[in-house]
MDTraj code that builds the backbone (N, CA, C; nanometers):
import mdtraj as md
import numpy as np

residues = "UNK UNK UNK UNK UNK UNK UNK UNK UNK UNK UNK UNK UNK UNK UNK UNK UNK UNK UNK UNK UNK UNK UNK UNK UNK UNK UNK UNK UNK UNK UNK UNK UNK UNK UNK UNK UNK UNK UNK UNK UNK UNK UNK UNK UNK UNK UNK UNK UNK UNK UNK UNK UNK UNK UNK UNK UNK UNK UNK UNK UNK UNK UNK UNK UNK UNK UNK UNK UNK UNK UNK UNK UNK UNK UNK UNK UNK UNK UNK UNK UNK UNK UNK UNK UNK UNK".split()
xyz = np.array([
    [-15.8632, 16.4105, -1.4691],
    [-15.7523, 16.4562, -1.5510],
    [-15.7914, 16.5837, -1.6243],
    [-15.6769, 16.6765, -1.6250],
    [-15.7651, 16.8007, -1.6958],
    [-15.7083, 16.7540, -1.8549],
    [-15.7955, 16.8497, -1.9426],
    [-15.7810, 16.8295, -2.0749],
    [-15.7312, 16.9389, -2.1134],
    [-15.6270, 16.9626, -2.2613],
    [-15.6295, 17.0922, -2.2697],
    [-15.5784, 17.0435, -2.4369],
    [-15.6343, 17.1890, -2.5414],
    [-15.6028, 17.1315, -2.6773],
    [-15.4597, 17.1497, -2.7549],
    [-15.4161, 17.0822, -2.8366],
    [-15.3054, 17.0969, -2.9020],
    [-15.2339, 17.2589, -2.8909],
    [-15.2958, 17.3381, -2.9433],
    [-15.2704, 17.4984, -2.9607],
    [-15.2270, 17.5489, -2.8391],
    [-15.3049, 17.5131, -2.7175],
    [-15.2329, 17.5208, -2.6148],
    [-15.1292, 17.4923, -2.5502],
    [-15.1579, 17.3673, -2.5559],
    [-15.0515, 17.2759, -2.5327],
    [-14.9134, 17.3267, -2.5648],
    [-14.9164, 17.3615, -2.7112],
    [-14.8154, 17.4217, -2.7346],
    [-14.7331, 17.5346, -2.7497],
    [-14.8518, 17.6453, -2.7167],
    [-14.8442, 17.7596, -2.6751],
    [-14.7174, 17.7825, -2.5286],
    [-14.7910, 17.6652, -2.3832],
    [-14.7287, 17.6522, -2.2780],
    [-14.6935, 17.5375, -2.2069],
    [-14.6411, 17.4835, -2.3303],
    [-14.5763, 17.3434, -2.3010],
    [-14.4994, 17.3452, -2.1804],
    [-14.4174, 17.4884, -2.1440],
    [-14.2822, 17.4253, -2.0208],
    [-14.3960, 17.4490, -1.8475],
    [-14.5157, 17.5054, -1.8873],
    [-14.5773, 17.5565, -1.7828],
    [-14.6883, 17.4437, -1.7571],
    [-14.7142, 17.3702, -1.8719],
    [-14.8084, 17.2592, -1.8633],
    [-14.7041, 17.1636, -1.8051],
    [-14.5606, 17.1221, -1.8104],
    [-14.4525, 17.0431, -1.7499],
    [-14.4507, 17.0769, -1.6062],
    [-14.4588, 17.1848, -1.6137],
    [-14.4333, 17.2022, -1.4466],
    [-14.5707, 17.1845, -1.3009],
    [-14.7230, 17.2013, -1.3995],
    [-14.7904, 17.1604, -1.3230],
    [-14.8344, 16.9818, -1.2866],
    [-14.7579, 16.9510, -1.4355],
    [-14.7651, 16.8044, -1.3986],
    [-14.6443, 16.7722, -1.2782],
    [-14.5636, 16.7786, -1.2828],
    [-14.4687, 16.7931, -1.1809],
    [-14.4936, 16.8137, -1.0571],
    [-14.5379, 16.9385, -1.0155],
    [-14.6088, 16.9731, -0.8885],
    [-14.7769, 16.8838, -0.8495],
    [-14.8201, 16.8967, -0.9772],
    [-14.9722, 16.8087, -0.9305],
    [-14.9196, 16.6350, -0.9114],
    [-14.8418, 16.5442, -0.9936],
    [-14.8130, 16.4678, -1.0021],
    [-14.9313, 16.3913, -1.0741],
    [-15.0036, 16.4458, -1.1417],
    [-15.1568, 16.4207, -1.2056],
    [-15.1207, 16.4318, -1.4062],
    [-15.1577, 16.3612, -1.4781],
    [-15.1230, 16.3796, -1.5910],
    [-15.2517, 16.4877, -1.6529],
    [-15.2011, 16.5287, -1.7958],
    [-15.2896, 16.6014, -1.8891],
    [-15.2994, 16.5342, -2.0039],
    [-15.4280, 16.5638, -2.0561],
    [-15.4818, 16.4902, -2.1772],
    [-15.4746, 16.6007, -2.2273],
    [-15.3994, 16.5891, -2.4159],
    [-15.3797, 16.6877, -2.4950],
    [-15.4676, 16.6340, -2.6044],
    [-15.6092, 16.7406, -2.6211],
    [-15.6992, 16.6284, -2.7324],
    [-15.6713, 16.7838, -2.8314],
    [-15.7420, 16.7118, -2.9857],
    [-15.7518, 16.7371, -3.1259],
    [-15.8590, 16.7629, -3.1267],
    [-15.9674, 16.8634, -3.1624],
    [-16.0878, 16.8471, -3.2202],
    [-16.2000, 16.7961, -3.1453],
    [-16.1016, 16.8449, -3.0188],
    [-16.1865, 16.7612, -2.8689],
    [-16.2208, 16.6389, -2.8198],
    [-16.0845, 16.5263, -2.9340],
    [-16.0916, 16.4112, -2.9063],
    [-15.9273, 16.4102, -2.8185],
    [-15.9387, 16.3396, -2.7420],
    [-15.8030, 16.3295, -2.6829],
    [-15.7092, 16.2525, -2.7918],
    [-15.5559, 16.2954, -2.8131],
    [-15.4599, 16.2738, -2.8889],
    [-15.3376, 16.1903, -2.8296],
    [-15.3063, 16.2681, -2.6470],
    [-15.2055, 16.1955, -2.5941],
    [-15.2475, 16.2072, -2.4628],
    [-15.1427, 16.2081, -2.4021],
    [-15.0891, 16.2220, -2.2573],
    [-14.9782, 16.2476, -2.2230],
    [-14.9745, 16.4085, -2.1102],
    [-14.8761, 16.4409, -2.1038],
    [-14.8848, 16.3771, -1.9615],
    [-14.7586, 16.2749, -1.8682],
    [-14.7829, 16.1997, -1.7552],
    [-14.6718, 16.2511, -1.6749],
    [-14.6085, 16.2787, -1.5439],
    [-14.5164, 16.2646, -1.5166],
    [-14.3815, 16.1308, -1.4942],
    [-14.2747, 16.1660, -1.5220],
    [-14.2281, 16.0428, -1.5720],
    [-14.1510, 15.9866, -1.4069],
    [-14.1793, 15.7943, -1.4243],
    [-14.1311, 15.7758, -1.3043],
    [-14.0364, 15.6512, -1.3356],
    [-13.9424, 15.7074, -1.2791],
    [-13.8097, 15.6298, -1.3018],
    [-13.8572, 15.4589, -1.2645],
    [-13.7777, 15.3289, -1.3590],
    [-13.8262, 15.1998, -1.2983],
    [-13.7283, 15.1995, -1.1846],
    [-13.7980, 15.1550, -1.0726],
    [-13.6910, 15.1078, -0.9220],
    [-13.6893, 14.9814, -0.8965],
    [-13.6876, 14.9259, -0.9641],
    [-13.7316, 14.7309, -0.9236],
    [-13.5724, 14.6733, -0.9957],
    [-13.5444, 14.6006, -0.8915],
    [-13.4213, 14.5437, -0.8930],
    [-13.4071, 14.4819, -1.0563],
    [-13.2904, 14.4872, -1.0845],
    [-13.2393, 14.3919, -1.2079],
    [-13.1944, 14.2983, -1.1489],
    [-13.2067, 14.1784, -1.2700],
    [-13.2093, 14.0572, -1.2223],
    [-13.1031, 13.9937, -1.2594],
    [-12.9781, 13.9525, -1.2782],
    [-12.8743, 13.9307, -1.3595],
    [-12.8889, 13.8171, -1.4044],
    [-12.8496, 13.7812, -1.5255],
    [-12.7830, 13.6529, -1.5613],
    [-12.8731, 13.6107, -1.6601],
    [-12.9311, 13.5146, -1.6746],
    [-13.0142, 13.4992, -1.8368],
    [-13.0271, 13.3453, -1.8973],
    [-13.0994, 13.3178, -1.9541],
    [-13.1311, 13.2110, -2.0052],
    [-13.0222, 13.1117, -2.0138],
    [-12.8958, 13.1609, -2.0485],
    [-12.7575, 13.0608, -2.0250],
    [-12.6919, 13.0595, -1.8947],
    [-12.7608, 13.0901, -1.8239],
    [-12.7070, 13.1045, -1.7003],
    [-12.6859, 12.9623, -1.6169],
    [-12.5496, 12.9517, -1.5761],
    [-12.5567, 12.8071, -1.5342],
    [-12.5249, 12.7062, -1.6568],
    [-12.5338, 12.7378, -1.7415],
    [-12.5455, 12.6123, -1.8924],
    [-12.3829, 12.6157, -1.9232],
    [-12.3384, 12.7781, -1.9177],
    [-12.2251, 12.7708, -2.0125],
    [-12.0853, 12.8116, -1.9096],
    [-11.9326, 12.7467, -1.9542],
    [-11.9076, 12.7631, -1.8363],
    [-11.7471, 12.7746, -1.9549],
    [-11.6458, 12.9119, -1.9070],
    [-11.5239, 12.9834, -2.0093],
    [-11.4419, 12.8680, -1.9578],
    [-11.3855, 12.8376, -2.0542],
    [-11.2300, 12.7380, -2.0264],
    [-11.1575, 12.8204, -1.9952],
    [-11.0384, 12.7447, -1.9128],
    [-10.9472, 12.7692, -1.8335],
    [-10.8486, 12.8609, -1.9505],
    [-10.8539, 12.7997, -2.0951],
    [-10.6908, 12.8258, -2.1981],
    [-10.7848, 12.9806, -2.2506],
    [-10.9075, 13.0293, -2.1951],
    [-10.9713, 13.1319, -2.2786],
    [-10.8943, 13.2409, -2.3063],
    [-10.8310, 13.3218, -2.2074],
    [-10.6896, 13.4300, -2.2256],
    [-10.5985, 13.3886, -2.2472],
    [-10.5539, 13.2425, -2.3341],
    [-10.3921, 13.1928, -2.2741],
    [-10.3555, 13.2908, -2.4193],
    [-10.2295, 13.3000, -2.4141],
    [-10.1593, 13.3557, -2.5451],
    [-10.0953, 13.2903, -2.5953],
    [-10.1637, 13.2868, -2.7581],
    [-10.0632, 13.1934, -2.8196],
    [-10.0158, 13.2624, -2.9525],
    [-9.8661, 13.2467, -2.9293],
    [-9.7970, 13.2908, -3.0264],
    [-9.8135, 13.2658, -3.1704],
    [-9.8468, 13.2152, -3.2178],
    [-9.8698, 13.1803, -3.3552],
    [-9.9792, 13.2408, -3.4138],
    [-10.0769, 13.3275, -3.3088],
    [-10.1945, 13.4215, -3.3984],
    [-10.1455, 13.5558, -3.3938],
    [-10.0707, 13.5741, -3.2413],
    [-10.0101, 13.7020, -3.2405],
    [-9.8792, 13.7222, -3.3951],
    [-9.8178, 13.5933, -3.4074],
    [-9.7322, 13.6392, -3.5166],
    [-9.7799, 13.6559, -3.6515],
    [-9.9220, 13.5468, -3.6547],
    [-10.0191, 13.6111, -3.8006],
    [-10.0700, 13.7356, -3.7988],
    [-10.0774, 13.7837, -3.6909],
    [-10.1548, 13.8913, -3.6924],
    [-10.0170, 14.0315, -3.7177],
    [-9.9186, 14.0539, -3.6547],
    [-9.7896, 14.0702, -3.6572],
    [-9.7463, 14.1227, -3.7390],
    [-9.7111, 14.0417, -3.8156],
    [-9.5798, 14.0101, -3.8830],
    [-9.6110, 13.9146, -4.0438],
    [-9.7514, 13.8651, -4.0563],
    [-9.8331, 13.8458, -4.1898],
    [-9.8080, 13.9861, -4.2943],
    [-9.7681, 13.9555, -4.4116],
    [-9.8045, 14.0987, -4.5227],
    [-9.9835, 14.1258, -4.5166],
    [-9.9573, 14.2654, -4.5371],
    [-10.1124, 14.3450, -4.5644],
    [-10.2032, 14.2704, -4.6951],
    [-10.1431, 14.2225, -4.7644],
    [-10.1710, 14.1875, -4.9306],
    [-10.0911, 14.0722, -4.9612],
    [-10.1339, 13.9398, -4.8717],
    [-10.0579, 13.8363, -4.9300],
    [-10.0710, 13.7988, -5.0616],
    [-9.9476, 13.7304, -5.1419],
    [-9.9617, 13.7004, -5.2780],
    [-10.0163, 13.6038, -5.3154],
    [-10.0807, 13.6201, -5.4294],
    [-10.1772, 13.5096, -5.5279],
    [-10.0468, 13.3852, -5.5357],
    [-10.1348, 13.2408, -5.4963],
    [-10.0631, 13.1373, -5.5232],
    [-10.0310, 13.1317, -5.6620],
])
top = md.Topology()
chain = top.add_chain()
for i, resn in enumerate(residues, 1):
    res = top.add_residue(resn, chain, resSeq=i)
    for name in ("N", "CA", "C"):
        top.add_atom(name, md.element.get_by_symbol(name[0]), res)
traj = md.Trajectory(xyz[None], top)
C-alpha cells in the first residue's frame, strides 16, 4: 500500500481518487508518519437482500383492514376543530 501524508493528501486529493480507481489498491494517509486513515476504493454491496424478517410468517392483515367505516370518516369530517368543554 503506498503511504502518503495529510498535506498531501490534501494538496491532491482528486488525483490521489483517481489512482485509487485505476490501481484498485488503497492509500494510507498517515500524521507524523503514523498512519491516520485509508483512502480505499469503494465497492458497491452485490449480495442479494433477503426479504421479510423476524415476523415473517407470525403475523397475518385481516380481511376488514381497508374496510371503510363511516363513523371515523364522519369524526374525522364533520367533528368541530375545538370541541366544547363539558
Amino acid at each position: 500500500m503506498e503511504i502518503t501524508n495529510i498535506s498531501e493528501a490534501k494538496a491532491s486529493l482528486s488525483q490521489l481518487i483517481k489512482r485509487v480507481q485505476e490501481t484498485d489498491k488503497p492509500i494510507i494517509i498517515g500524521k507524523a508518519g503514523k498512519p491516520v486513515a485509508v483512502l480505499s476504493p469503494f465497492r458497491a454491496d452485490t449480495t442479494v437482500r433477503k426479504l421479510g424478517g423476524s415476523w415473517e410468517g407470525k403475523v397475518e392483515i385481516s380481511e376488514e383492514f381497508d374496510a371503510h367505516d363511516p363513523s371515523i370518516e364522519n369524526s374525522f369530517y364533520n367533528a368541530p376543530v375545538f370541541p366544547e368543554n363539558e
